[in-house]
N, C-alpha and C positions, 0 to 999 in steps of 0.2 A: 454787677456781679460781686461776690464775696472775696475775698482776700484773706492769707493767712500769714504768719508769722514761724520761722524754722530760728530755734533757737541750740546753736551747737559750743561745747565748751574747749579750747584750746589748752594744750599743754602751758604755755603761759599764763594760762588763766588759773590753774591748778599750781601753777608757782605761786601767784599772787594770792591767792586764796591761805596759803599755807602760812603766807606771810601777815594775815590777817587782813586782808582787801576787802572780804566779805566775800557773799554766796553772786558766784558771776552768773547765772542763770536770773537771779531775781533779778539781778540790776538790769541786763540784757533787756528782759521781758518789761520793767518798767517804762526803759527808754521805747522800744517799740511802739507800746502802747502809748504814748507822749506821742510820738509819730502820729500812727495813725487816728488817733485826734486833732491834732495840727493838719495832717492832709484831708477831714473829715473822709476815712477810710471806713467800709465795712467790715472787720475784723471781725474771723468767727469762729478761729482755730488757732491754737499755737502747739506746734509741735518743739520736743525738748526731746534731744537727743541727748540721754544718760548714760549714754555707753561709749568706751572710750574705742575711735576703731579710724584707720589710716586709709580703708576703701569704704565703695558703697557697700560691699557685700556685706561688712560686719558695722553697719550702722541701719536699724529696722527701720528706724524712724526717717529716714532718710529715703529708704526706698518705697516708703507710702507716699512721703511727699513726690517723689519724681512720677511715681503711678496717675496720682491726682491732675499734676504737670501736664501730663501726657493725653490724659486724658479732657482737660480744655477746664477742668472744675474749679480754677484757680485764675483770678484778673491779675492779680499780683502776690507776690512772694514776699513780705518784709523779712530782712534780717539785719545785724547789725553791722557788718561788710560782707563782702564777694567773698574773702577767704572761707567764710563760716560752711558755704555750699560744698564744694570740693577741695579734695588735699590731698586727693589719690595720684594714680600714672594717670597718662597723657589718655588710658581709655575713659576713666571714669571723667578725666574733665570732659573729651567729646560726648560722654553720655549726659551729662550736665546739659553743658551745653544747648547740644541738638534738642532737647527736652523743650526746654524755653526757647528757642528757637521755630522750633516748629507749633510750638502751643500758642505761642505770641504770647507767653506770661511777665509781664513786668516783672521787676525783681527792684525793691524799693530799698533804700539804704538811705540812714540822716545824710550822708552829703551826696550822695546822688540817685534817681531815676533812670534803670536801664530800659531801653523799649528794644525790645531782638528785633523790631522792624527796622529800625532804624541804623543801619550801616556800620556809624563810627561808637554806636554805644555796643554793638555787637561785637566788634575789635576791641574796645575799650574793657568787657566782661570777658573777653576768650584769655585777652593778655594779665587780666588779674587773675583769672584760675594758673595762670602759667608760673607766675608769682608767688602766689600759693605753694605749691606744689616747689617750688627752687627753696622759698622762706622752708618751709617742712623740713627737706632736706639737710640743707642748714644745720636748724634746728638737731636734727638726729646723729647728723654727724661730731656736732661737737657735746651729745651725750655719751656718745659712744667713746669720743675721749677721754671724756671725764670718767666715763667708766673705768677704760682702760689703766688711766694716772692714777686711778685709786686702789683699783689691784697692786698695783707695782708698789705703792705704801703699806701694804695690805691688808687695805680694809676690805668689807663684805660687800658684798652688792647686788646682791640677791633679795629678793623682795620677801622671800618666805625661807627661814634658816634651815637647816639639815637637823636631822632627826638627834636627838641630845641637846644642841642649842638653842639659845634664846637671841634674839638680833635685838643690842643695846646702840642708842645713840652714844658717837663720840663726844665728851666732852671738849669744850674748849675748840669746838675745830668742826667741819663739815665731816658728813661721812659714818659711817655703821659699823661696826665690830660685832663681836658674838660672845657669848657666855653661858658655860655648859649650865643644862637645867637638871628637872627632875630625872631624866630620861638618859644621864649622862650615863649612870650604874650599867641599862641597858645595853649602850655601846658596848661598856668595856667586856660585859659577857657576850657577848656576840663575840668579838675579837679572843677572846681567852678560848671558847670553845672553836673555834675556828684555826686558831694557832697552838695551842696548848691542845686540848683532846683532841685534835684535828677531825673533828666533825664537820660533815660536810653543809650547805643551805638546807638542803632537804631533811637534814635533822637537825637543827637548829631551827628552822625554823615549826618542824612540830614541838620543841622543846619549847618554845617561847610559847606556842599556844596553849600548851597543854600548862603551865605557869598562868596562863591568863593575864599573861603582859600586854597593855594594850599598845598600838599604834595611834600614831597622827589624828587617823582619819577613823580610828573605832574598826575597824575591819581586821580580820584575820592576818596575819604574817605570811606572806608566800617567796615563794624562793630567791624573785627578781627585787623586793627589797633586799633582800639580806647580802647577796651579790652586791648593789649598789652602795650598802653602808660599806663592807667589806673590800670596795674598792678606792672609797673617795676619801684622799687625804685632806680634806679638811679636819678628819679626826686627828691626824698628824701635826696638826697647826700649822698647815698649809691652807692657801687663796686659791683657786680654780679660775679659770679666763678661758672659753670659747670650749669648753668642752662638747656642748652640744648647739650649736650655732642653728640659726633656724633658715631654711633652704626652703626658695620658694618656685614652684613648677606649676607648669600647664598644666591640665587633666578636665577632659570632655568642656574646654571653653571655660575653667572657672580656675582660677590662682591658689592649688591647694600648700600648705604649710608644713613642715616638717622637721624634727628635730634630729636629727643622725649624727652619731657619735663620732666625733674628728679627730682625724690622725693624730698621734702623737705629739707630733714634730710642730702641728696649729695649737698647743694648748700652752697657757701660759701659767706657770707655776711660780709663787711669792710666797714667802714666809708671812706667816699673817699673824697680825697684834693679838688675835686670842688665844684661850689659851689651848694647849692640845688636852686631848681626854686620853689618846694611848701614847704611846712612846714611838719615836721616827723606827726603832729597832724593829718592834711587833710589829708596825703597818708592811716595812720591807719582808718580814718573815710570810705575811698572809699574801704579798704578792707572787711571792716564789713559790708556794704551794696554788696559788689560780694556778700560774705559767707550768709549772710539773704537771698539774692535771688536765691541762687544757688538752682535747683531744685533736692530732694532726690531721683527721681525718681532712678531705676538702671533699666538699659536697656542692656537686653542680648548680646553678637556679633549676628548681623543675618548676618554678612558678605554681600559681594555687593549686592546691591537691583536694581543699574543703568545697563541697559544692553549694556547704552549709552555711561557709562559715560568715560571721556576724551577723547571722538570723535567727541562729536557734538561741536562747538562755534559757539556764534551768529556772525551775517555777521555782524552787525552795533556796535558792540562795542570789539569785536575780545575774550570777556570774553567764560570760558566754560559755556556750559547748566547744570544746575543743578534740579535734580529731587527732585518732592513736592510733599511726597503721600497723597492719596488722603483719601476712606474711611475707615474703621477701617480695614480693612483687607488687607488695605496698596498697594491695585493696583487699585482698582476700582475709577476713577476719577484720577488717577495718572498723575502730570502731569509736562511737562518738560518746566522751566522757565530760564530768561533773569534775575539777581538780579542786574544788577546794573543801578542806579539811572540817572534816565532821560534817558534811554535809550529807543525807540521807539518799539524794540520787545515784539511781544505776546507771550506767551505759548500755548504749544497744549496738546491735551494730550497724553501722553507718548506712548501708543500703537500705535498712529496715526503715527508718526513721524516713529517708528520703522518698521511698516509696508511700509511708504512710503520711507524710506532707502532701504528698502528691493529691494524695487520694481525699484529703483533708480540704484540701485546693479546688478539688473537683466537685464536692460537695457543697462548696460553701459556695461556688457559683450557682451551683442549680438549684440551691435555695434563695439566693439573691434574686437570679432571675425570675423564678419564682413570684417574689415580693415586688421586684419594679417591673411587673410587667402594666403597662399604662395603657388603660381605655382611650379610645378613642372621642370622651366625653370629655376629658381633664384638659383639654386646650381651654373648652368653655369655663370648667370651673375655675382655670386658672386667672382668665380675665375677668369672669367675675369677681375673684378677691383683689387683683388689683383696682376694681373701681372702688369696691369696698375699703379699701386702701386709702384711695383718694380722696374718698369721701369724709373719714374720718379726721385725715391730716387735715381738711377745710378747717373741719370742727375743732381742730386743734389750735389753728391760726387766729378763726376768730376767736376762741376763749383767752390766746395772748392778749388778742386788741380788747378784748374787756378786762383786761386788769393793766395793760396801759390807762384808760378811762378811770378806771377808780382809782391811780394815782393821780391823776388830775382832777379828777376830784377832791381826794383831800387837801391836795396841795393848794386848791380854792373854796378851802373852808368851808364844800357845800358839804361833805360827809365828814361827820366825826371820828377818830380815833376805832369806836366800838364801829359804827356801821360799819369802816374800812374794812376792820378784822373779819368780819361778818362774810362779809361779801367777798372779801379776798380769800377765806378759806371757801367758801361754795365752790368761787370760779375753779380753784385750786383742787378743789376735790372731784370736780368734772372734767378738768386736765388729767388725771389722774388717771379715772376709769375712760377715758379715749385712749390714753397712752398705752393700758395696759389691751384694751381690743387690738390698737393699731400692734402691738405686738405681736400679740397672738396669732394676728393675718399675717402679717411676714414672718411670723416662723413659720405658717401653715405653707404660704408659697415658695420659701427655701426650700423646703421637705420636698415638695413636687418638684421644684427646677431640680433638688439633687439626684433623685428618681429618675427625673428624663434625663440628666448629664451623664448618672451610672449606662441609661441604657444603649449611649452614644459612647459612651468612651470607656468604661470601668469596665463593662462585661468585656466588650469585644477587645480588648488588651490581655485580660487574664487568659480568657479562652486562647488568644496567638502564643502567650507564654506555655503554658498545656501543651499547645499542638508542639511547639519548637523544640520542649525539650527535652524530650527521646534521643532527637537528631542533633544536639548541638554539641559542638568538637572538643571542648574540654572543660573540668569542673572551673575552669576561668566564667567561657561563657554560661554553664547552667545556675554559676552565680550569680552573674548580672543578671539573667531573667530573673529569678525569683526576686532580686535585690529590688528590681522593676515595679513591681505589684505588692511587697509585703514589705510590711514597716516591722514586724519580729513576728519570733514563733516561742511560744512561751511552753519547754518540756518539762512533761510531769512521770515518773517512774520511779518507784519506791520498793520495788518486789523483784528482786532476782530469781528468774526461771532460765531453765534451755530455750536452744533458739528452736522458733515455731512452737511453743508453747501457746496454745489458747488460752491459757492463764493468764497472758502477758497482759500487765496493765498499763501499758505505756500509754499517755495521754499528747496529744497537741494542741494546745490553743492558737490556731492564726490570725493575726493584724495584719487585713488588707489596707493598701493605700486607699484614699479618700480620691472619689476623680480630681478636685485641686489641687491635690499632691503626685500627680503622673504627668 
């Protein structure tokens, strides 16, 4: 059986690298491969895991490999030690684990040979992920000091600067500082119109657009940056520490992440080495005009109120649709808007739109249905292509072992140079046109297995969604059905009329989920 190679890069490896060590993935992968020539291995695959990530969930390459694992396609796993597998909590090591454990996948490393049949190398590999996983911590803890020691001198520590700045290395010393750029002018008018005309975000920020001042990231100015420049004393020549700390919860079996703004009293404020762009005075003057305007109202959780919402985006500016309610009783007139500036879409009202998803929804099944409804013939024609399959891949096998042949050939002087080429582009060219039939047969039988999947799982899901939701008890749950079956709804509406106008040109585009995506 085949064996492959998971090649994954460590934060130390990323120190060393910096420090000139070289590229730790090519080394990684050289020694492997030394390996498995040394253990005359079949290596047929190396997976390189290029993404930096602390579970399974945010490592892809990772979760193909345990797929494979699981499913017996693998005699053994090379890697360069046990740590490189897992470095997650204590689940993803048992999902590890039990993977190889139940596959019976070896797991090959230069100093040792794990067999998960075997008792004490199974103890031997559970107590190294355990290892793992304490080193990790470790490891994170005393960044997080380091972090913290450097605030409190105050330097930067931010990977990506705030809008005005540029993040220069310290000379002479470890550590980051900042230095106002092209974009500084912009602060200080944000702040003057804010403190001085006392204009509010919402006109400051069409001010700046209608200037054609760009941002960051090329995109429009909308109100939630201008608030956030307007708040953050780094333009003060202030350091920030923990302001948004990142919190991590349960939700439906999966560890979602989240950044929520922390109290006061958690944040840690330093005088910081660069240099400020407004004055300590204006930054306090703009915070006493938030705190005067801040409204005391307090508003209950009503929990979601959109039934729409992160489904719909407008088709001309790709933003999501956000709902506006309407009369006091917060649906009557309710209606779902386009907020960003100069943009050409209307609003409609919120029921309209829902209904005509609906109705959108309902169409696009009974044309799908439609389209996969499968004869009773297509079992045969399906095995047919897979012989037709088989039969090609032979053809493909043997035209490898003919051009293994005609390198022993020439390597015993019976073909020359010319005939080699010769015959090695034929063979090559016959490889070629099998490769591309054998393609075309397995795209042909995806296209049908997807067909029969839809008519097993895709239809009969959308249609329970339909039926459900009429009767379902709040826009919480008619959001998760749709959320269910649609990957977005793409609105299009350019023509303001009265409501019930047949004029109305409101369009929807819908993205059903794919059956491997439910």
């Amino acid at each position: 059986m085949a064996y492959c190679a998971y090649l994954r890069k460590s934060r130390a490896d990323a120190e060393a690298e910096a420090k000139g060590a070289g590229e730790t993935l090519a080394r990684h992968e050289a020694e492997l491969l030394h390996l498995a020539a040394r253990l005359n291995i079949n290596l047929t695959a190396i997976y390189k895991e290029l993404v930096s990530g602390e579970t399974i969930a945010s490592r892809p390459r990772m979760q193909q490999l345990l797929a494979e694992v699981e499913s017996g396609k693998w005699q053994g796993v090379l890697v360069v030690e046990i740590t490189r597998l897992a470095r997650g909590d204590t689940i993803d090591q048992g999902i590890v684990a039990q993977a190889f454990k139940y596959s019976g996948t070896k797991i090959i490393t230069p100093a040792k040979i794990y067999d998960p049949a075997n008792e004490f190398d199974e103890e031997y590999f559970e107590f190294g992920l355990f290892m793992s996983r304490r080193e990790y911590k470790m490891i994170n803890q005393r960044q997080q000091r380091g972090r913290l020691a450097a605030i409190q001198e105050g330097k930067f520590v931010g990977n990506k600067a705030p809008y005005g700045y540029r993040r220069i290395k310290l000379e002479h010393q470890k550590g980051w500082s900042l230095e106002p750029d092209e974009n500084a002018d912009t602060v200080q008018l944000i702040f003057d119109l804010f403190t001085k005309e006392r204009l509010g975000c919402s006109k400051i920020r069409r001010r700046l657009n209608d200037l054609r001042i760009p941002t960051v990231t090329g995109k429009p100015w909308t109100d939630c940056v201008i608030r956030g420049i307007v708040t953050n004393p780094v333009y003060a020549g202030w350091v920030r520490w923990g302001y948004r700390p990142t919190q991590k919860k349960p939700q439906d079996g999966v560890i979602k992440k989240s950044r929520p703004r922390a109290a006061g009293e958690n944040i840690t404020l330093t005088h910081g080495l660069h240099q400020p762009i407004i004055t300590q005075e204006q930054f306090d003057t703009a915070q006493e005009i938030l705190q005067a305007n801040r409204s005391t109202r307090e508003r209950c959780d009503l929990g979601l109120q959109n039934p729409l919402a992160g489904i719909v985006t407008c088709a001309c500016c790709g933003n999501t649709m956000t709902r506006r309610p309407g009369a006091n009783d917060g649906q009557t007139g309710t209606m779902l808007m386009c907020y960003t500036q100069g943009c050409p879409t209307v609003g409609s009202v919120l029921t309209k739109v829902e209904a005509a998803l609906l109705d959108s929804l309902r169409q696009w099944l009974h044309n799908y249905r439609m389209s996969a409804t499968i004869p009773e013939e297509q079992n045969d024609t399906t095995d047919i292509l897979h012989k037709s399959a088989a039969a090609l891949q032979k053809e493909l096998d043997a035209t490898q072992q003919q051009l293994s042949r005609i390198h022993q050939l020439l390597e015993q002087d019976i073909y020359s140079v010319e005939v080699f080429l010769n015959r090695s582009a034929e063979v090559t060219a016959r490889q070629e046109e099998l490769q591309s039939k054998l393609e075309g047969i397995q795209k042909e039988i995806a296209t049908k297995e997807s067909a029969a999947k839809a008519s097993t799982i895709l239809i009969p899901r959308i249609q329970s969604v339909l039926d459900a939701y009429p009767t379902a008890a709040s826009p919480e749950d008619k959001n998760r059905l749709l959320k269910s079956v649609l990957k977005k709804v793409d609105y299009y509406k350019t023509t303001r009329c009265k409501r019930n106008d047949p004029a109305d040109n409101l369009k929807l585009i819908i993205y059903p989920r794919q059956p491997e995506e439910l």
